[in-house]
N, C-alpha and C positions, 0 to 999 in steps of 0.2 A: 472847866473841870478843876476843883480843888483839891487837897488831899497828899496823901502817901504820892499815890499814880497819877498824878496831875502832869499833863503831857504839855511837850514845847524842845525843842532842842536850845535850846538854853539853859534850860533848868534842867534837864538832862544830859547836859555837855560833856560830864565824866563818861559815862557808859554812852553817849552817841560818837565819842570819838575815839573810845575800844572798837566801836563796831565799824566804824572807818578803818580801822587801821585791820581787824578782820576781812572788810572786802576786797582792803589794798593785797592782803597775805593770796588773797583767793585768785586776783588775779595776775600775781607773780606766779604763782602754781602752773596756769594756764599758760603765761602768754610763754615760760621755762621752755615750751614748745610749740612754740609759733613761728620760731626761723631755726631752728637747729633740724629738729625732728623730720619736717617732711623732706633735709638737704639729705637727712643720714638714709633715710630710702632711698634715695639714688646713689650717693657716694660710699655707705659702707655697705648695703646691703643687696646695691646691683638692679631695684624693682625700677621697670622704666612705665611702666602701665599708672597715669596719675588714678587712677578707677583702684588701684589697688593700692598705693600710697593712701589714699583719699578712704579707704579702710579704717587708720584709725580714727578719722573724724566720726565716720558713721559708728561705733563701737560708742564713742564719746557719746554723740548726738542723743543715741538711745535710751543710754542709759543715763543722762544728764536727765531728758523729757521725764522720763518714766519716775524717776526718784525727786522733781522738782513737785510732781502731781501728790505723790506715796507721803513724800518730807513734809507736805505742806497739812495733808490728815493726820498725821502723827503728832504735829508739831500743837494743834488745835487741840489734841488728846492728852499727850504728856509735855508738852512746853518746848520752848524755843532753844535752850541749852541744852539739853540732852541728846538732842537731835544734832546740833551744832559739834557737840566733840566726835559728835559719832560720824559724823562727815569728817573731821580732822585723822581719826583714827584711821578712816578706809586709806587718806593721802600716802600712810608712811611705807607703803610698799613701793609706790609708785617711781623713786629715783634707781631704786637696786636695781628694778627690771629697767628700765630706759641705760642704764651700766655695763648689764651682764645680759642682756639679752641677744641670744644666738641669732633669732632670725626677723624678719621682721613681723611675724603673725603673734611673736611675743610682743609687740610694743602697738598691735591693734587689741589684743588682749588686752593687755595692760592699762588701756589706755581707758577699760570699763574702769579703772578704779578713779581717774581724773574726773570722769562721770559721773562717780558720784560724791566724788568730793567736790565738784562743781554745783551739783544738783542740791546737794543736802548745804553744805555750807555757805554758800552765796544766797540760797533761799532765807536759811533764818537770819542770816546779815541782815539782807533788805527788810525783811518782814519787822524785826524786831525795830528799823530805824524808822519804819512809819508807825508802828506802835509808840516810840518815844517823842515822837515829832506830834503826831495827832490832825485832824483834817484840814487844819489850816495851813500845817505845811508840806501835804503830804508828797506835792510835788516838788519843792527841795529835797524833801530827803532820800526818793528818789533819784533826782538827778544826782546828791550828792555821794550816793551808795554806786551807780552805775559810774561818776567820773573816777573815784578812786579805784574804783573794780578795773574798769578800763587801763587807767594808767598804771594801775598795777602790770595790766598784760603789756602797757608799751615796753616801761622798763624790763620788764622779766624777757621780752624777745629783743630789746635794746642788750640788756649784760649779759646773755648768754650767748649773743653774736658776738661782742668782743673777747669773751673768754674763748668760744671757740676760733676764733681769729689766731689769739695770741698762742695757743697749745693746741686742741683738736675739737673737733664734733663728740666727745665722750673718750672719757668720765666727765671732765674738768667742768662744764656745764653743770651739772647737775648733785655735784657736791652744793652749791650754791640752792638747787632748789631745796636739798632733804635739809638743810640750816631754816630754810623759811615755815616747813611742814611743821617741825621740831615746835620752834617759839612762837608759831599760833596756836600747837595741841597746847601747849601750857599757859597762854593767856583765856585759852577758850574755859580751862579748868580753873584756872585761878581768879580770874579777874571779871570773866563776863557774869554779868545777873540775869535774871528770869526777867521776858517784857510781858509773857502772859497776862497776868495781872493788870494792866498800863488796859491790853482790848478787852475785860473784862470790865472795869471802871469806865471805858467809854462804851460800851455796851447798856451798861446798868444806865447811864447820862439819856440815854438813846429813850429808854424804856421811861427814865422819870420825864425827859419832854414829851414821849408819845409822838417821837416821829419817825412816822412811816416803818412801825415795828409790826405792825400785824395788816397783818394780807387778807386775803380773801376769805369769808368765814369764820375769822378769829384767826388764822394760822399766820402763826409769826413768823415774817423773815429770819429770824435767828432759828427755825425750827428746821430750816431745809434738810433735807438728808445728803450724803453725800453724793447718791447716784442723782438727785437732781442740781446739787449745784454744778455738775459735772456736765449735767444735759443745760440747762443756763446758758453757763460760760461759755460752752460750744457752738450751739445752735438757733437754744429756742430766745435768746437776745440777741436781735440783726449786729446791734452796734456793739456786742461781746464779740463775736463772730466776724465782725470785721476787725476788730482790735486780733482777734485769735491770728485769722491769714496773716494783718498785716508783719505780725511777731515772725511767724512760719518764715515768709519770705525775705521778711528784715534782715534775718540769719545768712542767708545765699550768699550776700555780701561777707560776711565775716567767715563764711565758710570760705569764700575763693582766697579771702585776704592769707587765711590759713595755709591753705595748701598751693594755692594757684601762685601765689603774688612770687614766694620763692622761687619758686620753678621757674616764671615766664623774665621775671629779673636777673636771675640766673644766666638764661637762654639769649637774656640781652646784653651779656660780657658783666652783668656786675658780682662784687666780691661780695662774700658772706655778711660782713661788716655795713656794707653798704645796704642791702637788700635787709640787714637789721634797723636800718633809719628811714628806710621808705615803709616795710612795716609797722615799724615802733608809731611812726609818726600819727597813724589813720589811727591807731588807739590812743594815744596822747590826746589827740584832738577831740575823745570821748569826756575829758576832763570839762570843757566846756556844757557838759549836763550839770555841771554846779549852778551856769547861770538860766540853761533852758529847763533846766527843772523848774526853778523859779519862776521861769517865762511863763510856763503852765499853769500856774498859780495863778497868773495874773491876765493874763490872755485866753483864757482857756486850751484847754488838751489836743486840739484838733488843728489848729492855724500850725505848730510849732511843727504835728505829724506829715500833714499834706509839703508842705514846704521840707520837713527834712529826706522825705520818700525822694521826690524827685533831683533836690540836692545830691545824695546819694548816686542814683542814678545815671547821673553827670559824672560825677568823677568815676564810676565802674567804667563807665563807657570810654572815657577820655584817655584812661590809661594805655587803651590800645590804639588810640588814635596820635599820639605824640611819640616821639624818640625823647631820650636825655635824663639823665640823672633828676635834674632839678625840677625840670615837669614832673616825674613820677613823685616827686616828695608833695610839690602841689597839692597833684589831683588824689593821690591818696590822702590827705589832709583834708582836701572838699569834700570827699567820702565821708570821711571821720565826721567830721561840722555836720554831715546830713543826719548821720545816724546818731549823732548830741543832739540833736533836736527831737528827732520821734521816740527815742528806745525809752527816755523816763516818764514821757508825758504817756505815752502807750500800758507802760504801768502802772503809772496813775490813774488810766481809763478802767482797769482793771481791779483798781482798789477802793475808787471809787462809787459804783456798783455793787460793792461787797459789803455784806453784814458785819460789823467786827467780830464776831464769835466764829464766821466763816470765813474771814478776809483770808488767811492764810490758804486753806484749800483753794477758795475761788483765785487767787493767785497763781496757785500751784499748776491748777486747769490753765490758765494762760500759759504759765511758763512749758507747758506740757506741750502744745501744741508749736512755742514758737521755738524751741529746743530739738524738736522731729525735724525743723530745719534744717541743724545741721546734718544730721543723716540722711535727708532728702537732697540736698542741697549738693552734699560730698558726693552723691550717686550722680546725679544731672551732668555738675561738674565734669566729673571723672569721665563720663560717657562721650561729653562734649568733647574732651581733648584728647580724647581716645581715638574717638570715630572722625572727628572733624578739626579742629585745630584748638590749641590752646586759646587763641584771641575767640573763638566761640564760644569757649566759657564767661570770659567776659561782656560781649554782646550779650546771649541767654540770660546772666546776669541783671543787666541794666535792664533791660525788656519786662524781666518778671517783675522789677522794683516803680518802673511808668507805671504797669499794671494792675500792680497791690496799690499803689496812692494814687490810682484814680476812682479805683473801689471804696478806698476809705474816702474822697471826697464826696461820691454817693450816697452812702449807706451811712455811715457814720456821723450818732448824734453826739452832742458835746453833752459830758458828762458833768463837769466842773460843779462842784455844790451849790455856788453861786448863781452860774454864769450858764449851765448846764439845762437842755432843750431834754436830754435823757430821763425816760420812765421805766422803769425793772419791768418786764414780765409780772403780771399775775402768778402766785404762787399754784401750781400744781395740787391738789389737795389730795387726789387719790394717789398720786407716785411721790407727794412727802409721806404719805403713811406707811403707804407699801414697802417705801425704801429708807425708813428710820432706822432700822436697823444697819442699813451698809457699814 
């Protein structure tokens, strides 16, 4: 592709590394409460039930899924920045109440608004960086939007362990995040461009090669309506629907890391600070989708998932099976490295598959699903260490992650443009009509 919108991250290197440094903001936001927040339910606010700490994840979870699916239609309809500040704008409540919140059912509340600042701005981050990147690298830019996302959460649950170290669980924490909220709302207005334009020009590329634009009867893939990309993405593609569980359950993990890992480190004599470097660490180690994004490009999407599924797997499980500082920093690390393998190439299955006119919704559908995780996940959890013992939630855990990537070695075809066994579904003709209007 030539032109204005001629795609590459190279030649797009200004605005591909605004929008790194966007998913880096996004996941400072996040991880600002990955070791402080589920400590302050037990120590400031007395809740001993993890099912009810484990509240604001599912608050989050919800409302993350639900605005990943909404962001991604809108963003198709009026553009990828408008959508993007408007995720910035919901973030700047979100310090006051984690400050001055009386009880804890303020800070599950509250924590709808992380949701959808997670939901809305990580979405047009990633979306617009495979818009600038284009199909050849679509699984770098991937990987490279999920490692900085990530190590954004390491650090953000990395400094606001040591701030609360060195002064308290709140304020001091989170002076630090409302600095970060601040100067992404003003790069997001200042500095970021429209990518719209970028899948609009690889759309039209699509249409002058005449590949694989029209479907069944004349109806073109770019004609889908929303209520069918939505049935697609879900169900009626085996190997969408196995990308969809395996995102769902991918989550269980990052949900325990969330609330569980605190607690049970905690429970095992370590200090705030310390349970900041065994958490930090398993997100750090997501920095590594720089190179298995890549991986994916060039191995195809499915070797990197099966392999990082049970990777994953391993280190949930090991955590309860070892004593010692140094092991937990390990096997949380092996964790990490599993879910650097599957979480970019899984996205890539997903964008892969996608129309450019529709990639963004059809994404949104993915992220919809593997986002309900975490409010599935926070429930399972919570119930597990309620009813039966914290190391439960960890087993449950690793069980459901065998489980999900033995289905994906089943069911799941390789997408890859090249290298890829995957055929779309025949177009629906009577429910694209029916449902052009959604």
């Amino acid at each position: 592709m030539s032109g204005e919108y001629a795609q590459g991250i190279r030649r797009n290197w200004r605005q591909f590394t605004l929008q790194i440094f966007t998913v880096f903001a996004v996941g400072l936001t996040m991880g600002s409460q990955r070791n402080v927040v589920p400590i302050m339910g037990e120590e400031t606010f007395g809740v001993e039930s993890l099912l009810v700490i484990g509240s604001f994840v599912v608050s989050f979870g919800i409302v993350k899924a639900v605005l990943n699916l909404y962001s991604g239609k809108w963003a198709d309809a009026y553009g990828r920045k408008p959508i993007l500040i408007a995720g910035w704008i919901a973030a700047i409540p979100i310090p006051f109440i984690l400050i001055y919140a009386p009880s804890w059912s303020w800070i599950a509340v509250g924590n709808v608004l992380l949701g959808v600042n997670q939901g809305v701005a990580w979405s047009m981050s990633m979306i617009s960086k495979i818009e600038l990147a284009g199909p050849d690298q679509r699984g770098l830019a991937a990987g490279l939007d999920e490692a900085f996302g990530y190590t954004g959460v390491a650090a953000g649950a990395w400094l606001t362990g040591v701030i609360a170290a060195q002064y308290s669980l709140r304020p001091e924490p989170f002076y630090f995040l409302a600095a970060v909220i601040v100067v992404a709302l003003l790069i997001a207005i200042v500095l970021i461009e429209e990518t719209l334009p970028y899948a609009k020009a690889e759309a039209a590329g699509l249409d002058d090669d005449g590949d694989g634009v029209e479907a069944d009867g004349g109806t073109s893939e770019a004609d889908l309506s929303f209520t069918e990309i939505v049935k697609r993405a879900t169900y009626k593609d085996r190997t969408l629907f196995t990308a969809a569980q395996a995102g769902h359950v991918e989550n269980f993990v990052d949900t325990l890391v969330w609330i569980a890992f605190p607690i049970f480190l905690v429970s095992q004599g370590l200090g705030v600070a310390q349970v900041g470097v065994v958490v930090g660490v398993h997100s750090a180690a997501y920095f590594l989708q720089v190179y298995t994004g890549r991986l994916g490009d060039r191995v195809g999407r499915k070797p990197p998932i099966v392999v990082g599924f049970f990777l994953a797997g391993v280190g949930v499980l090991g955590m309860v099976l070892v004593e010692g500082y140094y092991l937990w920093i390990l096997l949380s690390a092996l964790s990490g490295v599993g879910m650097a393998l599957h979480y970019p190439n899984l996205i890539a299955v997903a964008s892969d598959a996608a129309h450019p006119l529709w990639r963004s919704t059809g994404l949104g559908v993915y992220r919809l699903w593997r986002d309900l995780g975490y409010a599935v996940g926070a429930v399972l959890i919570g119930l597990s260490v309620d009813l039966l013992s914290i190391e439960a939630a960890f087993y449950g855990t690793a069980i459901a992650m065998f489980l999900s990537g033995g289905l994906v070695v089943l069911w799941m075809e390789e997408t890859h443009p090249e290298l890829g066994t995957h055929e779309p579904p025949s177009v629906d003709l009577e429910a694209s009509k029916t449902g052009s209007e959604d």
